[in-house]
C-alpha positions as CSV (number, residue, x, y, z in Angstrom):
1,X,4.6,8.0,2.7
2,X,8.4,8.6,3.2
3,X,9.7,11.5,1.5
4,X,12.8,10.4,0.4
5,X,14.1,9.1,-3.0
6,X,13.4,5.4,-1.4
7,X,10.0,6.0,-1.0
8,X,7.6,3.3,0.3
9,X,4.1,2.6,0.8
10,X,3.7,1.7,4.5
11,X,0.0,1.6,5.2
12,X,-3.1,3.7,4.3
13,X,-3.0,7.3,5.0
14,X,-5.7,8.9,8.0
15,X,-8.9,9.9,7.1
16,X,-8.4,13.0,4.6
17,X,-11.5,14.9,6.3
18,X,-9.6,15.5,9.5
19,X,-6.5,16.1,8.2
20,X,-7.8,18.9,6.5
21,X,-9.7,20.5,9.6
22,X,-6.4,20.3,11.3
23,X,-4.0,22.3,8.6
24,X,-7.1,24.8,8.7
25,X,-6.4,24.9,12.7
26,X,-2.8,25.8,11.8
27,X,-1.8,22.6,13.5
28,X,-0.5,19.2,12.3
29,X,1.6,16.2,14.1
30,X,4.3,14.7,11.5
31,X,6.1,11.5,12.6
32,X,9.4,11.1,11.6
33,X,12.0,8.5,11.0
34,X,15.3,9.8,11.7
35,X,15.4,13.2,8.5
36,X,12.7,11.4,6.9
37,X,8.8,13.0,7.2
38,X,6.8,9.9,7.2
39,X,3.1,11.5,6.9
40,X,1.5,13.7,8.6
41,X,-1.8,13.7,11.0
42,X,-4.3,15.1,12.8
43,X,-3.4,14.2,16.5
44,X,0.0,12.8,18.3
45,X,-1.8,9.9,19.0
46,X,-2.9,8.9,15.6
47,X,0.8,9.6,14.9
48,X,2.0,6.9,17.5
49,X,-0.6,4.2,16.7
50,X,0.5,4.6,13.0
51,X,3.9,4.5,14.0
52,X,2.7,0.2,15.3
53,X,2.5,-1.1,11.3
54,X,6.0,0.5,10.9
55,X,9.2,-1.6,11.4
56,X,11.2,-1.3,15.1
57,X,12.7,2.3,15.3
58,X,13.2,5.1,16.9
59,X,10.6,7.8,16.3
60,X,9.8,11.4,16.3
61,X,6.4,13.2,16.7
62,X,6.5,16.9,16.3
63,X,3.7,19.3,16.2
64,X,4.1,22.1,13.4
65,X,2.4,25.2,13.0
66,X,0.7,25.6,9.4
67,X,1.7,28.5,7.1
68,X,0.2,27.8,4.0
69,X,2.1,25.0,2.4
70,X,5.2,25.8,4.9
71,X,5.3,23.8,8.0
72,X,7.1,25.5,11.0
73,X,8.3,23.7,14.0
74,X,9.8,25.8,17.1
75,X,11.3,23.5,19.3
76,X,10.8,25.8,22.1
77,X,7.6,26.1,22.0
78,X,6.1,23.0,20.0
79,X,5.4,19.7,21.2
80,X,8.2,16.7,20.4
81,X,8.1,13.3,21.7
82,X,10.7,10.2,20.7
83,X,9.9,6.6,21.1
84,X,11.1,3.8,20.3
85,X,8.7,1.2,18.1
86,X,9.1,-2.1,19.1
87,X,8.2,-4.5,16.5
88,X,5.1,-6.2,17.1
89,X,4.6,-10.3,17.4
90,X,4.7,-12.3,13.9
91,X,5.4,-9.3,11.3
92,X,9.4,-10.0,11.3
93,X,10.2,-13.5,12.4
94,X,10.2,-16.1,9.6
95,X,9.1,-19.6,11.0
């Protein structure tokens, strides 16, 4: 969900199960939406297909490292990837 003081449901969340295996790895993938943290996942490519329900955008995945309940991102070291979203056929056009 956006973290933000607009917050939204967007679509349902990953599967809990591997989310959790993947903080106790020390890793996670958030995707972003300009400042905002939209959710977080358990690879970058579940990050990206998620990223297909949302509207046309540009997006950010980052990998954090896991301290606890701190998230860490190193841009020198961690992965980062923008794309842009394109929106996809018959969820914005009004016939």
């Amino acid at each position: 969900m956006l973290r933000s003081s607009r917050a939204t449901t967007v679509a349902p969340s990953p599967m809990a199960g591997h989310l959790d295996a993947a903080r106790s790895a020390g890793v996670v993938y958030q995707l972003r939406y300009g400042s905002y943290i939209i959710d977080e996942f358990a690879t970058s490519s579940e990050a990206v297909r998620y990223a297909d329900y949302l509207p046309a955008g540009l997006y950010e995945v980052r990998r954090v490292q896991c301290d606890g309940e701190f998230r860490v991102f190193d841009p020198a070291t961690d992965y980062q990837r923008k794309f842009y979203n394109k929106a996809t056929t018959g969820h914005d056009t009004h016939e």
